[in-house]
N, C-alpha and C positions, 0 to 999 in steps of 0.2 A: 489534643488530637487523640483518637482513640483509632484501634485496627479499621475498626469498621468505617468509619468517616474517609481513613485514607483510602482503602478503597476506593469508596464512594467517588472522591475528588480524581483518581487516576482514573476510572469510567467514565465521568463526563470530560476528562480532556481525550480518551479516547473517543467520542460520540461527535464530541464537538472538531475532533479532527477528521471524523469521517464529514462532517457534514461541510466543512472547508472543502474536503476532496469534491464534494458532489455537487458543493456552489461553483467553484472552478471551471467543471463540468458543463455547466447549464452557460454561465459564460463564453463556454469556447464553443457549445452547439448553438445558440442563439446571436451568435456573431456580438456579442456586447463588451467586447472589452475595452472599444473606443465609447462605450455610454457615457464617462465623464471625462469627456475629451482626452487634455493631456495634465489636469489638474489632480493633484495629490498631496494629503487627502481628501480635499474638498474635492466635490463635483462639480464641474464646470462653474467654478465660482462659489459654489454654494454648500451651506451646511446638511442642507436635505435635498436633496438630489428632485427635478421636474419628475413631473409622474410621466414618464415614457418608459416602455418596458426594456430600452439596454440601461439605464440609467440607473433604473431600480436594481434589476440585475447583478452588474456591476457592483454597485454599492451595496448593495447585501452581501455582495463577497466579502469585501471590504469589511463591512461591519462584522460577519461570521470569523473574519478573519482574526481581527482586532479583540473580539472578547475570548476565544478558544486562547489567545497568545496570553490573555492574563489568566487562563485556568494552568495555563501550562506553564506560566510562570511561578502560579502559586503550587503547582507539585514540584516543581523542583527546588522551591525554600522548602518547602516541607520534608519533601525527602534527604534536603544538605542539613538540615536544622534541626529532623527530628531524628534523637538517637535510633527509635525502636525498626526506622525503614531506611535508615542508613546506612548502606555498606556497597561495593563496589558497584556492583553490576546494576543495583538499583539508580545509584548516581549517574549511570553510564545511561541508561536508558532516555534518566529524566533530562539529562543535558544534554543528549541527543537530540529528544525531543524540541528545544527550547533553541537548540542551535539551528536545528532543520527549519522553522517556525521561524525565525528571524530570516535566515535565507532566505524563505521561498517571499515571505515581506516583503522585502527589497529588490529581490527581481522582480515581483508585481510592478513595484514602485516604478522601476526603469523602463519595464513596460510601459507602462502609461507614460513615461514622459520622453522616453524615443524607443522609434521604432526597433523592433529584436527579431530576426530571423527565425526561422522555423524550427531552426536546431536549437539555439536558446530558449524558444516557449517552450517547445516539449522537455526540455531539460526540467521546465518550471513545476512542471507534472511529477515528475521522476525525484525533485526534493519532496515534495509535499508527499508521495507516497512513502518516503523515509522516515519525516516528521508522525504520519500516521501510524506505522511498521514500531516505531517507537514507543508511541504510546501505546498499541495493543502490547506490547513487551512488558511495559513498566504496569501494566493494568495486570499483564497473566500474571506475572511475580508477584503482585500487593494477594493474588486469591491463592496463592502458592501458601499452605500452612510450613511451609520448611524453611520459607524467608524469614519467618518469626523464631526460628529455631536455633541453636547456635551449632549449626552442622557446615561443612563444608562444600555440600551439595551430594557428596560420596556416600553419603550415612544419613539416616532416616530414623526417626523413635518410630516402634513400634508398638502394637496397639494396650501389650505389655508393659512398654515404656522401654524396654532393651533396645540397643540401637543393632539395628541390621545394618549390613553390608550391600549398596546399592547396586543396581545393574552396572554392569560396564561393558562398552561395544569398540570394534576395533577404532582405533584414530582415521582408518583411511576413510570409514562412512563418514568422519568430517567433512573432511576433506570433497568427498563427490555432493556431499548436500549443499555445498558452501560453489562449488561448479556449478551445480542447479541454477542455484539462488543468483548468481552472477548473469548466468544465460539468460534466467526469465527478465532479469532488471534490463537486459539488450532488448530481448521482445517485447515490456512496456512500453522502453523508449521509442521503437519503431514505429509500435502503435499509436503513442502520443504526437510522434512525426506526422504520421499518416492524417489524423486528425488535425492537425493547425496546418498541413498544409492539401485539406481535401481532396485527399488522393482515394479515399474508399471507393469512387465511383470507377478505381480503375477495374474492380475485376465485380461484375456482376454477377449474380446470382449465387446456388451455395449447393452443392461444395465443389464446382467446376469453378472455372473461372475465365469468363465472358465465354462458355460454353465448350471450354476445353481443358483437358485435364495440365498442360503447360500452353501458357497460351504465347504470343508472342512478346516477346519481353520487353520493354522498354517504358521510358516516361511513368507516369502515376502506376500506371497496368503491373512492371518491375516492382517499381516499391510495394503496392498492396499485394501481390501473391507472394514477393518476398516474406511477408507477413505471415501471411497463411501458412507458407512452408515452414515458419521459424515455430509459428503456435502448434504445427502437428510436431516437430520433432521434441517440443516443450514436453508435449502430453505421453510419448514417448518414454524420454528421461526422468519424469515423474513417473513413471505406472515401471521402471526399471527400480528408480530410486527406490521408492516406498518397497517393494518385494527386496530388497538387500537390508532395507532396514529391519522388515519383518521376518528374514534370514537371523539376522543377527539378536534383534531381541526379544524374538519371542509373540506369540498371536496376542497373548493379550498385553502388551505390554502400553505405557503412556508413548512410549516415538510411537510404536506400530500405530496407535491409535489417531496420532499427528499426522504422520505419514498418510496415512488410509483418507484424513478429511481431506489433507493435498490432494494429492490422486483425485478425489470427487470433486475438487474446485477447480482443476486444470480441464476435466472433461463438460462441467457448465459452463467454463468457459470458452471453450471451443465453439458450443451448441449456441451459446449469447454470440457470440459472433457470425454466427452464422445467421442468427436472428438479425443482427446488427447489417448483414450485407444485402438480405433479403426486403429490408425496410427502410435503404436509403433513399427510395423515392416517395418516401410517406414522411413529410417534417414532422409532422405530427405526432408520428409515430415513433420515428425516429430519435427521438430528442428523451424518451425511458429506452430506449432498446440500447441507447449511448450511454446511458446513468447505471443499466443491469449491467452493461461489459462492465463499466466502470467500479462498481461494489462488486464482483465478485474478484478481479483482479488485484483489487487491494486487500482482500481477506484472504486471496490465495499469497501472494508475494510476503503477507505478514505470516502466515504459518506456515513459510517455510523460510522464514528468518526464529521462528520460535522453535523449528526442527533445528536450527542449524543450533540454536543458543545448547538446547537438551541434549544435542550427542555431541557437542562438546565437553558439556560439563559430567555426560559417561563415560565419555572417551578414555580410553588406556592413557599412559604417560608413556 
């Protein structure tokens, strides 16, 4: 195993966990989760699944599911096994990874073989964007040249080869990143709610809602503008966040720079939902306008798990 190759192998269990995320997806907007009945893992009996589009569906999740879990199980012997990528935080990712990835498995599994409430599927969403979150983690660190380094994250060689003395930012921006990071995983869950139990059609149109700025509250109508309210105050706390980070460390600095793509991924994401509410009566349409909230929500939720990992390890003592 050489740098380069590990790499390589944490990038495709990240790619391949994104691409879990977005089969998941297309399963929960194409209604196919009963494609192979209540049989696991066969398909209704069978090792290749009828060509009917939930079936295929379905079993393509499955199948995506199944080989991403042996890429991610081969980084995590790699990373336990091989000295040169072995050290805490890297283990901590990859068995993250590998733990999330078995979980969200076996709730599939149960899925399919009895029925699960609303709040349990969307839970199901909410591991897998953990499992994913993880792997972009264990993937930023393998292209980090300071993992290879023997530093303690505080100290850095320089170009010189002298070791400088790294940033360091108060512990409370942990602390409020890591509040961020909490709240946004609530507005996932809401939204994941929202979708397994097709409540989007409660508040049409964008950015009113069924043509009022509070409209009357109650049944689907409640849950979807609760949603909407939670994703503006989200965009909020991010565009607060990111300006104390960039108080704190500087315009050009690597958070500022994290910070700064946050802040841009929380405000496409507003804009994709808005896209998202304005196209529910187009399936057709629908069904990518459901896959873009979905890819940029898990690349925003993961960079700002990778904000929280880097002002920790700047953080004061």
């Amino acid at each position: 195993m050489t740098v380069q190759r590990y790499r390589i192998l944490t990038l495709l269990s990240c790619i391949g966990m994104f691409l879990v995320l977005i089969a998941g997806v297309l399963v929960t907007n194409t209604e196919s989760g009963e494609g192979c009945g209540t049989d696991w893992p066969l398909c209704n009996g069978r090792f290749v699944p009828a060509y009917t589009l939930p079936s295929i569906v379905e079993y393509s999740h499955r199948a995506i599911t199944g080989i991403v879990g042996l890429l991610i199980g081969a980084s995590f012997i790699v990373t336990w096994r091989w000295k040169p990528a072995r050290n805490k935080e890297s283990l901590t990712y990859a068995g993250g990874a590998l733990f999330f990835t078995f979980l969200q498995a076996i709730l599939g599994m149960m899925a399919v073989k009895w029925q699960q409430s609303s709040l349990v599927m969307a839970l199901h969403f909410g591991i897998s964007l953990f499992a994913f979150s993880c792997t972009w983690l264990l993937y930023s660190l393998a292209k980090r040249d300071t993992m290879w380094d023997n530093t303690d994250g505080r100290t850095a060689a320089g170009a010189s080869g002298m070791t400088v003395k790294a940033l360091t930012v108060p512990r409370t921006l942990y602390r409020s990143v890591v509040a961020v990071l909490a709240y946004c995983y609530v507005v996932v869950y809401l939204g994941a709610y929202i979708r397994h139990t097709s409540s989007g059609g409660g508040c049409t149109g964008w950015p009113l809602c069924n043509g009022e700025v509070v409209p009357e509250l109650g049944g689907v109508t409640g849950i979807a503008f609760a949603h909407r309210v939670a994703a503006l105050l989200l965009l909020l706390l991010v565009g607060l966040l990111a300006w104390n980070v960039r108080k704190a460390a500087g315009a050009k600095s690597e958070l500022t720079s994290i910070a700064s793509g946050t802040l841009l991924l929380v405000i496409l994401q507003v804009f994709s939902g808005g896209l998202l509410a304005m196209t529910l009566d187009n399936e057709d349409v629908y069904v990518f306008t459901s896959l873009l909230h979905t890819i940029i929500i898990a690349a925003l939720f993961s960079m700002l798990c990778l904000l929280a990992v880097r002002v920790r390890q700047m953080s004061r003592s």
